[in-house]
C-alpha positions, 0 to 999 in steps of 0.5 A: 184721803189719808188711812192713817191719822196723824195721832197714828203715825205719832204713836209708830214713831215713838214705839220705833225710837223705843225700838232702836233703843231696845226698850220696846217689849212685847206683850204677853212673853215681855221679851225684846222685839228685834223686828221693824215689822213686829214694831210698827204693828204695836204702835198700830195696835197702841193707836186702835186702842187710843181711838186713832184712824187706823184701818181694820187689822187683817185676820191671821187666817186667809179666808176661804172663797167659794169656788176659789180653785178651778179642778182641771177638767180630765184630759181625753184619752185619744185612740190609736 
């Protein structure tokens, strides 16, 4: 089964050409966008919001696991 829909893989296809013409801008700031990376997740974004199958973004903040980190158990001290 396929994780992205055709309607999505369309609309990354048109932002990358706009991309490579320098027309694409960003968002809020409006300044050009250089990066490929920064490119497809606008035209991912732009898909979500026009209802295509995309996966759930993933959040910017790694989430915290409990009991995640194992504290080392101290080492015994050997008498001489």
């Amino acid at each position: 089964m396929a994780k992205y829909s055709k309607k999505a893989g369309d609309k990354v296809e048109k932002v990358m050409h706009e991309k490579k013409k320098g027309k694409l801008k960003s968002g809020r700031s409006g300044k050009k966008v250089t990066s490929r990376a920064q490119a497809i997740a606008i035209g991912l974004s732009e898909a979500r919001k026009a209802g295509a199958k995309v996966p759930k973004k993933k959040s910017a903040a790694p989430k915290k696991r409990a009991g995640a980190k194992k504290k080392a158990a101290p080492k015994k001290k050997s008498s001489r």
